[in-house]
mmCIF file of the N, C-alpha and C atoms, coordinates in Angstrom:
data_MODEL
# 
_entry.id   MODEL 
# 
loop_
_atom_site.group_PDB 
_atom_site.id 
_atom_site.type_symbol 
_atom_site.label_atom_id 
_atom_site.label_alt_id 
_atom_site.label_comp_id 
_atom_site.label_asym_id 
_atom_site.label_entity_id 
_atom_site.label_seq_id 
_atom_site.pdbx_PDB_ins_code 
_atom_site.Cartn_x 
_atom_site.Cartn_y 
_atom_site.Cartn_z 
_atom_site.occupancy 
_atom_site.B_iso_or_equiv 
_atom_site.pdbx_formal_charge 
_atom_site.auth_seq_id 
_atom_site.auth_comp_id 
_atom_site.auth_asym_id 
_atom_site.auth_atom_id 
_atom_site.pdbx_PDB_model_num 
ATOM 1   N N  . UNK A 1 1  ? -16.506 31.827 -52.397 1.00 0.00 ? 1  UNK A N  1 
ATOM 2   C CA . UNK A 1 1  ? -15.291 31.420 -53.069 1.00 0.00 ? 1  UNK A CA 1 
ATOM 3   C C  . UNK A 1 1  ? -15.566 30.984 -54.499 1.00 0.00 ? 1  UNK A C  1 
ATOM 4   N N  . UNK A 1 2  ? -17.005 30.887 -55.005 1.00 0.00 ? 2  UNK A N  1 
ATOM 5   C CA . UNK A 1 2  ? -17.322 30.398 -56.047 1.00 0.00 ? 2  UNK A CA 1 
ATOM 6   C C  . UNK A 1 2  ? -16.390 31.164 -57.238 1.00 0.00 ? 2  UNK A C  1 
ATOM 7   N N  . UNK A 1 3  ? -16.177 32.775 -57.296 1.00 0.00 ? 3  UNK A N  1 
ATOM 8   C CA . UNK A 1 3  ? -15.560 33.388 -57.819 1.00 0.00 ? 3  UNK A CA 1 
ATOM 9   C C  . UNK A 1 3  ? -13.837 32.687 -58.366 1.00 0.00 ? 3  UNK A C  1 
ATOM 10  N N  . UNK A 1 4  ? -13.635 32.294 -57.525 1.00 0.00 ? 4  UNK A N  1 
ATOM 11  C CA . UNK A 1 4  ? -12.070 32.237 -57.378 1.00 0.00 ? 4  UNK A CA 1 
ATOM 12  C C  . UNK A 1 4  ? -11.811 30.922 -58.567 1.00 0.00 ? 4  UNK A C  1 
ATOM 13  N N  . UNK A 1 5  ? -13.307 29.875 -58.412 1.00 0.00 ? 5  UNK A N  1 
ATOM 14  C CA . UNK A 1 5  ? -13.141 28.441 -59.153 1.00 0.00 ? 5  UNK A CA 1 
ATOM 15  C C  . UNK A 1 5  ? -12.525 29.152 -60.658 1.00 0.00 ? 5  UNK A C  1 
ATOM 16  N N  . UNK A 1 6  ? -11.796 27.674 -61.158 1.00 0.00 ? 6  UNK A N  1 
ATOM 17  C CA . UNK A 1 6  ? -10.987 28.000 -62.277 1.00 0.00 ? 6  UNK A CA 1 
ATOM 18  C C  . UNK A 1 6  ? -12.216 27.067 -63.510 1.00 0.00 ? 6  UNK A C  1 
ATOM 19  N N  . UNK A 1 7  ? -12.408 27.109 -64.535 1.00 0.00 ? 7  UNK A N  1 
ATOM 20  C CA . UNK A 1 7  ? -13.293 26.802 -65.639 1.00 0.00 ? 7  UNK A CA 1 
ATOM 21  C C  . UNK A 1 7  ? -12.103 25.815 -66.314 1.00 0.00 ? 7  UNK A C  1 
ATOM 22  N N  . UNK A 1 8  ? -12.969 25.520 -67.211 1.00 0.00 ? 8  UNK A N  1 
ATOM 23  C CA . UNK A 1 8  ? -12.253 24.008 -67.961 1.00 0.00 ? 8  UNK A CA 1 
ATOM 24  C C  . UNK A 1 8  ? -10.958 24.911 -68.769 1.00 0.00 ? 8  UNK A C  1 
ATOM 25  N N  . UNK A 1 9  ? -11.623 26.037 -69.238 1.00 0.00 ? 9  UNK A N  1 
ATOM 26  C CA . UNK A 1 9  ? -10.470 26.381 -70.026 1.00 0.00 ? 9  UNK A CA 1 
ATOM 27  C C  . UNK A 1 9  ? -9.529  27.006 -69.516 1.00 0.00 ? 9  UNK A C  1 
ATOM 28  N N  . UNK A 1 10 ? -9.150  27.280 -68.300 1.00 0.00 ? 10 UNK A N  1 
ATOM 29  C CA . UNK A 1 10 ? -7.923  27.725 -67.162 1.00 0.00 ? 10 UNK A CA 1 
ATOM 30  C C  . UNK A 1 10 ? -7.450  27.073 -67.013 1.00 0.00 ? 10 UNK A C  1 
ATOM 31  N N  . UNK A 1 11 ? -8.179  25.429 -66.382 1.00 0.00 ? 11 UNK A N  1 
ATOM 32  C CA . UNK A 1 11 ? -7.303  24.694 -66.453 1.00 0.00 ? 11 UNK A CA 1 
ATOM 33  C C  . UNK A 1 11 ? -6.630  23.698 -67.699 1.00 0.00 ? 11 UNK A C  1 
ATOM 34  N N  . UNK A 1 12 ? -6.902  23.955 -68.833 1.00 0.00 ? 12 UNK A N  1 
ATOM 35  C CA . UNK A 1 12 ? -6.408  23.166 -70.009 1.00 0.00 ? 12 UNK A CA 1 
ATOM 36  C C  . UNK A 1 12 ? -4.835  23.421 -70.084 1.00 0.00 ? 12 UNK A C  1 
ATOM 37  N N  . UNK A 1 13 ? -4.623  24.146 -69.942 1.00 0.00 ? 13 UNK A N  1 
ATOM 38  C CA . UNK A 1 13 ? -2.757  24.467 -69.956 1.00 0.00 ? 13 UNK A CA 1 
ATOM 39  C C  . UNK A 1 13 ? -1.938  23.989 -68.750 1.00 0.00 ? 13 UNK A C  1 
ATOM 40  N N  . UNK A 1 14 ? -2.755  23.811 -67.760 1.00 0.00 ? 14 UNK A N  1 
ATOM 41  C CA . UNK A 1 14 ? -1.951  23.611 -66.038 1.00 0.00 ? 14 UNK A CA 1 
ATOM 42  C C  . UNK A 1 14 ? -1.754  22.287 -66.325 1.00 0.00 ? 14 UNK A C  1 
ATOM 43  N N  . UNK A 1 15 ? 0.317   22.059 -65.557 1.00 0.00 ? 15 UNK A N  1 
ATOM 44  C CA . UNK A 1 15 ? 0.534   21.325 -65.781 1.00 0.00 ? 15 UNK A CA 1 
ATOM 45  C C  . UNK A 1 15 ? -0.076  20.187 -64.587 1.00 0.00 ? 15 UNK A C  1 
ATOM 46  N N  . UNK A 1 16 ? 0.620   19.079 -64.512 1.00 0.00 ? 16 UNK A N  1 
ATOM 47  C CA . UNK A 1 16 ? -0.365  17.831 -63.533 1.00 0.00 ? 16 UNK A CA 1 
ATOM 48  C C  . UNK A 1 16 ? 0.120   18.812 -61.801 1.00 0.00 ? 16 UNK A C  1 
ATOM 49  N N  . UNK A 1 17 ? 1.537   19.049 -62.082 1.00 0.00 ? 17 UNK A N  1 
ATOM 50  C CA . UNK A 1 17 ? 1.576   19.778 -60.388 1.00 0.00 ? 17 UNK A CA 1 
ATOM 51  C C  . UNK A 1 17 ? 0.963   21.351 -60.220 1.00 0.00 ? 17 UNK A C  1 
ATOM 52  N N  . UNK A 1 18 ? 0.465   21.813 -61.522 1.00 0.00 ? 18 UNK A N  1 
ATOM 53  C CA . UNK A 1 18 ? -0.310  22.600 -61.041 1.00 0.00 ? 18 UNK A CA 1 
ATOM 54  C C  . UNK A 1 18 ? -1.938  22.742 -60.678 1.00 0.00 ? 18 UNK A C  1 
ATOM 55  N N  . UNK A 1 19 ? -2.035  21.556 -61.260 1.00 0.00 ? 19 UNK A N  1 
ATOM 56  C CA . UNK A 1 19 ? -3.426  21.125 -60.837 1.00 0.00 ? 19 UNK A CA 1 
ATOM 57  C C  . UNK A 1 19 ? -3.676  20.695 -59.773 1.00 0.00 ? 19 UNK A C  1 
ATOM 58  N N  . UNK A 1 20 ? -2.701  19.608 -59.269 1.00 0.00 ? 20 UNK A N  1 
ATOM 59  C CA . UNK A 1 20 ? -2.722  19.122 -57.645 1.00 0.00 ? 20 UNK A CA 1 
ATOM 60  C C  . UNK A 1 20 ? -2.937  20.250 -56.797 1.00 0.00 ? 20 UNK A C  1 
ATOM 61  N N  . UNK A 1 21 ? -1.866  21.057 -56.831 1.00 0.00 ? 21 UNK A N  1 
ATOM 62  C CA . UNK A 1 21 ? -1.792  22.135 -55.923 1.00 0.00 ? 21 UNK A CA 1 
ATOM 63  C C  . UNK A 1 21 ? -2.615  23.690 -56.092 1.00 0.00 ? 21 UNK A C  1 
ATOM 64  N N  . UNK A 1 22 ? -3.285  23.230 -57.260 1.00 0.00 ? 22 UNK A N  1 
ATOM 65  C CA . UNK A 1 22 ? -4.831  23.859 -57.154 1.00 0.00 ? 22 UNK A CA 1 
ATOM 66  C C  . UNK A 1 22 ? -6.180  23.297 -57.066 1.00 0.00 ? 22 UNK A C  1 
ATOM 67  N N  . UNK A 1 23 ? -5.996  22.394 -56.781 1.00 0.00 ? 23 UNK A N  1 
ATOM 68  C CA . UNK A 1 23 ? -7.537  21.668 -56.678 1.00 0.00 ? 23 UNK A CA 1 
ATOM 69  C C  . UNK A 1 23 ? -7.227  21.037 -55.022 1.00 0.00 ? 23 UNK A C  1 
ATOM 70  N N  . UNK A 1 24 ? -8.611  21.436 -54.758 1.00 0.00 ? 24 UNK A N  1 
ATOM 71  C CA . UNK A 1 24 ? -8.887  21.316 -53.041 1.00 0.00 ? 24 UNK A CA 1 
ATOM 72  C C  . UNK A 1 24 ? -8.975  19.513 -52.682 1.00 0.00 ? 24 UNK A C  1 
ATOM 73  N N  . UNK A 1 25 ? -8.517  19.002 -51.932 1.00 0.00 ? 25 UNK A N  1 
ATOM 74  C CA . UNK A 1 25 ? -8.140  17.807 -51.608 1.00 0.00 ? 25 UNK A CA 1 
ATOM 75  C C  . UNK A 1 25 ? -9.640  16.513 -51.667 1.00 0.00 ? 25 UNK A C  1 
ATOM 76  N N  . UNK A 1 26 ? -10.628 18.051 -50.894 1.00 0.00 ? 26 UNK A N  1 
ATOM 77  C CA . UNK A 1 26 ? -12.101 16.861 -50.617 1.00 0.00 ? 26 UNK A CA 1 
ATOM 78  C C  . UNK A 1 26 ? -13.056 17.464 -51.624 1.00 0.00 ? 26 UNK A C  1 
ATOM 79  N N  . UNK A 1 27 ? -13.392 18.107 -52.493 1.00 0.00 ? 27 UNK A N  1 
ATOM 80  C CA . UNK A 1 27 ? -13.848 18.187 -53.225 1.00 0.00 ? 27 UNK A CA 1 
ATOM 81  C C  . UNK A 1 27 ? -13.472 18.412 -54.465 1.00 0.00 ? 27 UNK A C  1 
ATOM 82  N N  . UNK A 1 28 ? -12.412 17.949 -54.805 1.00 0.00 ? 28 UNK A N  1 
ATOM 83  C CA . UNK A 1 28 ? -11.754 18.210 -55.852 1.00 0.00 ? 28 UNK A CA 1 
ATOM 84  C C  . UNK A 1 28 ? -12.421 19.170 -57.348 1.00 0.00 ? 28 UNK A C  1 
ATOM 85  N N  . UNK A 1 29 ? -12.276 20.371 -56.850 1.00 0.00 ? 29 UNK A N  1 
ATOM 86  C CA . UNK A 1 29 ? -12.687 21.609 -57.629 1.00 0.00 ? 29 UNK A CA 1 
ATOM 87  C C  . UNK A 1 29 ? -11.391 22.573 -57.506 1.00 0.00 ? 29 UNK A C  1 
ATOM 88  N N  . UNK A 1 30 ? -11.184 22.173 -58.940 1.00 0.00 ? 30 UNK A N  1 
ATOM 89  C CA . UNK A 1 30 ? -9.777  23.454 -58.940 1.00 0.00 ? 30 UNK A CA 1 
ATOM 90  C C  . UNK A 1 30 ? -10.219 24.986 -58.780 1.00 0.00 ? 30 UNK A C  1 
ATOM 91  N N  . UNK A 1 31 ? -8.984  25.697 -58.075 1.00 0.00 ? 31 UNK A N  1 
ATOM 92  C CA . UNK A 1 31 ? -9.196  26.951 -58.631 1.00 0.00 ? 31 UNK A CA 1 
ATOM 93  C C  . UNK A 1 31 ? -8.341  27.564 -58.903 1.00 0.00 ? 31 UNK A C  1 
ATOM 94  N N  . UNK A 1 32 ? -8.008  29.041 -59.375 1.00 0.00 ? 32 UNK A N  1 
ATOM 95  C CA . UNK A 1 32 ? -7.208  30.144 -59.686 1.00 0.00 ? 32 UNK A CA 1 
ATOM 96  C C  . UNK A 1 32 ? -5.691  29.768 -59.183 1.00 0.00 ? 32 UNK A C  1 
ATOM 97  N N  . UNK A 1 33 ? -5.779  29.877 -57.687 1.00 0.00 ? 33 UNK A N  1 
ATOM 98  C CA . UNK A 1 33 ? -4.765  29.990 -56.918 1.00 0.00 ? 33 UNK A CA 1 
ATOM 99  C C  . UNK A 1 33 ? -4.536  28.961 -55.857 1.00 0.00 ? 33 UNK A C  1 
ATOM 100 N N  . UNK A 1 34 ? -3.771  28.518 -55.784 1.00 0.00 ? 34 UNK A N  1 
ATOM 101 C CA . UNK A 1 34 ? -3.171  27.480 -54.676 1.00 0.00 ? 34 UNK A CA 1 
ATOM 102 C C  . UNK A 1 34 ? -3.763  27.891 -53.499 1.00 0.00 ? 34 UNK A C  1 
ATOM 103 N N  . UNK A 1 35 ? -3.546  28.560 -52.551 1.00 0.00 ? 35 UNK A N  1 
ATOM 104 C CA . UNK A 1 35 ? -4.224  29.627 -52.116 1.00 0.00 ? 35 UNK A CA 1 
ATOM 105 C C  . UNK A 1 35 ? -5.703  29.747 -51.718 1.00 0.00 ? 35 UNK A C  1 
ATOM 106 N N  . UNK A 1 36 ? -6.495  29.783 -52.768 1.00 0.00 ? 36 UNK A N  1 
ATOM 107 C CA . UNK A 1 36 ? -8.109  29.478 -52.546 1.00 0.00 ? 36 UNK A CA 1 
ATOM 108 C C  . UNK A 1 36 ? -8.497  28.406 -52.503 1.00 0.00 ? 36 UNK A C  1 
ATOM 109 N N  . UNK A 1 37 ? -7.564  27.414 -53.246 1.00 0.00 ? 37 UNK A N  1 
ATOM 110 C CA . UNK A 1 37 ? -8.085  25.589 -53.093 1.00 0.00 ? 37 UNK A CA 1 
ATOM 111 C C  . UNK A 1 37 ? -7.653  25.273 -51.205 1.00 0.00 ? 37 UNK A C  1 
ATOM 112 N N  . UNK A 1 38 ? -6.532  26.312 -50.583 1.00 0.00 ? 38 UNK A N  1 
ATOM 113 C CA . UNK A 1 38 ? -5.962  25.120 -49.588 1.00 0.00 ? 38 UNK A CA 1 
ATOM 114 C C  . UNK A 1 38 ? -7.454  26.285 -48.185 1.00 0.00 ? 38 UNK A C  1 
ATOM 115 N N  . UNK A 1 39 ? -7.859  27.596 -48.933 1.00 0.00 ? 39 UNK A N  1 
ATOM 116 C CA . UNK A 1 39 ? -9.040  27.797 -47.902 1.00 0.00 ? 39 UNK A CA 1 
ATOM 117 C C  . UNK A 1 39 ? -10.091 26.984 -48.241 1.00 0.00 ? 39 UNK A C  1 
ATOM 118 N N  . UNK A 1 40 ? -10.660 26.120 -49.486 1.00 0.00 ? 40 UNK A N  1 
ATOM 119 C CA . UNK A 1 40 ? -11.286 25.417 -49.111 1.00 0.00 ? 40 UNK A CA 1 
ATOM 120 C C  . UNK A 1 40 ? -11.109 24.005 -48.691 1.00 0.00 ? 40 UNK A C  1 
ATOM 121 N N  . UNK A 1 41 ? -9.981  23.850 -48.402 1.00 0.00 ? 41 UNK A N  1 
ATOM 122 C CA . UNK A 1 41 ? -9.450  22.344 -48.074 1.00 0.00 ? 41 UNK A CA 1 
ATOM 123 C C  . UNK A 1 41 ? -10.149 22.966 -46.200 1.00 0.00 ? 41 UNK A C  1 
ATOM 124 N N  . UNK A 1 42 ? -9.432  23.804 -45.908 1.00 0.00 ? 42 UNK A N  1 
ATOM 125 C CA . UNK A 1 42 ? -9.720  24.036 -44.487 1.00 0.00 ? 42 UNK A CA 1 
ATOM 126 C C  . UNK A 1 42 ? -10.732 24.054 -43.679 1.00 0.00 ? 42 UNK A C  1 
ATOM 127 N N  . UNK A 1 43 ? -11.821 24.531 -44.780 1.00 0.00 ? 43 UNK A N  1 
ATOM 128 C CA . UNK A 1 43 ? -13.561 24.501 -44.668 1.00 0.00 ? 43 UNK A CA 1 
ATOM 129 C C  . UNK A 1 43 ? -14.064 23.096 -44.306 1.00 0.00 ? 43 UNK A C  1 
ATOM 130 N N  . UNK A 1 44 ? -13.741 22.395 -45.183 1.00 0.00 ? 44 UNK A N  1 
ATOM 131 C CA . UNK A 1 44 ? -13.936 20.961 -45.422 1.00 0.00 ? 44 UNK A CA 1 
ATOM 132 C C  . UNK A 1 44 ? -13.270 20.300 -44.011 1.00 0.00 ? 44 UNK A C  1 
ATOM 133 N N  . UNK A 1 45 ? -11.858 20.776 -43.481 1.00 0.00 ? 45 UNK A N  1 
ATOM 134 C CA . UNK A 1 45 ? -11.412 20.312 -42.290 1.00 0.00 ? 45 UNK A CA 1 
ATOM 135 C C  . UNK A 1 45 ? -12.489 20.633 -40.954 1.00 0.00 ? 45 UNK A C  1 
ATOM 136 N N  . UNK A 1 46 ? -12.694 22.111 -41.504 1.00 0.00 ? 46 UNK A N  1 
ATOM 137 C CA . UNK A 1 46 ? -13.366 22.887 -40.486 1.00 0.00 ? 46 UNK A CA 1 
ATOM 138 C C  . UNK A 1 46 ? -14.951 22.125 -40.373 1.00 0.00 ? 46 UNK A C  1 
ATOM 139 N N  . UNK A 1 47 ? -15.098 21.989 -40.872 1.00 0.00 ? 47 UNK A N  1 
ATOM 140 C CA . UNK A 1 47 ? -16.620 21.364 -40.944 1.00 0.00 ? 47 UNK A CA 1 
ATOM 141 C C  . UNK A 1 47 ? -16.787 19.563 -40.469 1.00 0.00 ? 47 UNK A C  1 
ATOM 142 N N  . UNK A 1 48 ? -15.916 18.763 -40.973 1.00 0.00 ? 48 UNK A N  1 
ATOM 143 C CA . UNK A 1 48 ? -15.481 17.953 -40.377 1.00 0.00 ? 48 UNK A CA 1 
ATOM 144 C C  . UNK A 1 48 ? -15.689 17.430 -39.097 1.00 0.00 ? 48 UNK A C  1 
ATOM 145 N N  . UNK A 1 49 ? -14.579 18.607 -38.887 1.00 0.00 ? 49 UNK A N  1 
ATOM 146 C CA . UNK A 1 49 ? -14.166 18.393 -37.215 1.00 0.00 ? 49 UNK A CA 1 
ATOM 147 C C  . UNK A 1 49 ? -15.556 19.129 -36.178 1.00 0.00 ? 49 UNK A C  1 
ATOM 148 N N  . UNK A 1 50 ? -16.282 19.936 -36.885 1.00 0.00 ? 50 UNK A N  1 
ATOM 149 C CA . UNK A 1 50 ? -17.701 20.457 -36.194 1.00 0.00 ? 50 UNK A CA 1 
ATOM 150 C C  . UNK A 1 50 ? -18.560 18.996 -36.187 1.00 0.00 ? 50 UNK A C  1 
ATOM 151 N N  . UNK A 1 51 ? -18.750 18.191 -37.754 1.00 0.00 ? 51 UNK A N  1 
ATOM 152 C CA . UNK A 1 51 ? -19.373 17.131 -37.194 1.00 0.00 ? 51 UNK A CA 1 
ATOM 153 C C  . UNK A 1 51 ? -18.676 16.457 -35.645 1.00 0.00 ? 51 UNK A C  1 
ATOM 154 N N  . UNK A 1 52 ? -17.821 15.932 -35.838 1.00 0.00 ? 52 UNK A N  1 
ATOM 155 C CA . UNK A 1 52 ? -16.943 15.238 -34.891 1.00 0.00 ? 52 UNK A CA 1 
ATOM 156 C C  . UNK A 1 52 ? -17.098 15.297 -33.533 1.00 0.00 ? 52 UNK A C  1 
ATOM 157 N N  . UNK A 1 53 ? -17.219 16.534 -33.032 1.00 0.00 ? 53 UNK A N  1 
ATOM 158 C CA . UNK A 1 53 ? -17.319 17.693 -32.290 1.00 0.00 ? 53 UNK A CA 1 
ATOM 159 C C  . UNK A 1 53 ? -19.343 17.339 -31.627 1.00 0.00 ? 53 UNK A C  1 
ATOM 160 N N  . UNK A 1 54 ? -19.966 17.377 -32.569 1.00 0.00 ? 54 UNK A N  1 
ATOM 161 C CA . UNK A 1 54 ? -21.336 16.699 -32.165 1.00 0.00 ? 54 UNK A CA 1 
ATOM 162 C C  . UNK A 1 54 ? -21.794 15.534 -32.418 1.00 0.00 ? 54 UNK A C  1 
ATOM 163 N N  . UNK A 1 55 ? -20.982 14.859 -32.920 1.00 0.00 ? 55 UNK A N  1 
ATOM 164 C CA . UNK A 1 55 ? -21.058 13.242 -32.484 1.00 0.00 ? 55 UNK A CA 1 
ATOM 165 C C  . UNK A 1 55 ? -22.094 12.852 -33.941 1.00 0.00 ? 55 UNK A C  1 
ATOM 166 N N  . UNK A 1 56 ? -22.382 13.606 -34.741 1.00 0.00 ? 56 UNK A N  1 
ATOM 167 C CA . UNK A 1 56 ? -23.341 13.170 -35.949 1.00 0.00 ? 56 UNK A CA 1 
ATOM 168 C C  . UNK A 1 56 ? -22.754 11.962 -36.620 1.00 0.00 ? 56 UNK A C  1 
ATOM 169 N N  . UNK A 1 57 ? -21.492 12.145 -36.968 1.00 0.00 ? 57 UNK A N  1 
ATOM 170 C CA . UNK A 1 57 ? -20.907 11.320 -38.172 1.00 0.00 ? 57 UNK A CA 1 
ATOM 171 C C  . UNK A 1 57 ? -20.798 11.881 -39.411 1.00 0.00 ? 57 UNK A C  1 
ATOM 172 N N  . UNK A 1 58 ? -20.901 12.991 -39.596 1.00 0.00 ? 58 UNK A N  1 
ATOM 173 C CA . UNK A 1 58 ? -20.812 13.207 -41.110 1.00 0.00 ? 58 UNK A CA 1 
ATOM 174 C C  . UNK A 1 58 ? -19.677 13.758 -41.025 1.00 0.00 ? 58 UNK A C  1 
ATOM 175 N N  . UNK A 1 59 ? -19.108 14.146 -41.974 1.00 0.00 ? 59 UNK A N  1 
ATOM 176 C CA . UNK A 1 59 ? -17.781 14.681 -42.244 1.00 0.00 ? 59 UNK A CA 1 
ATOM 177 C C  . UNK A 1 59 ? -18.014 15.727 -43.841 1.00 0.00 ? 59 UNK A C  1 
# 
């Protein structure tokens, strides 16, 4: 997904709600499209819940 990340100068014009709703919730790294930030929001869920799942603690 590294592709998809948006650079400083993509985001210099986005307004504040387009930044929210492009930048991923737990790692806050914008990208391109709303879209590619909320598949990596899901990763981050997805991975999560795998710790959870084996009792590690990490998230």
């Amino acid at each position: 997904m590294i592709e998809h990340r948006a650079d400083a100068a993509e985001t210099s014009g986005w307004t504040p709600l387009e930044r929210t709703i492009r930048t991923c919730y737990y790692c806050r790294q914008p990208y391109r499209a709303a879209v590619d930030a909320t598949k990596c929001e899901r990763i981050h869920e997805a991975l999560a819940a795998l710790a959870r799942s084996n009792g590690d603690g990490r998230s």
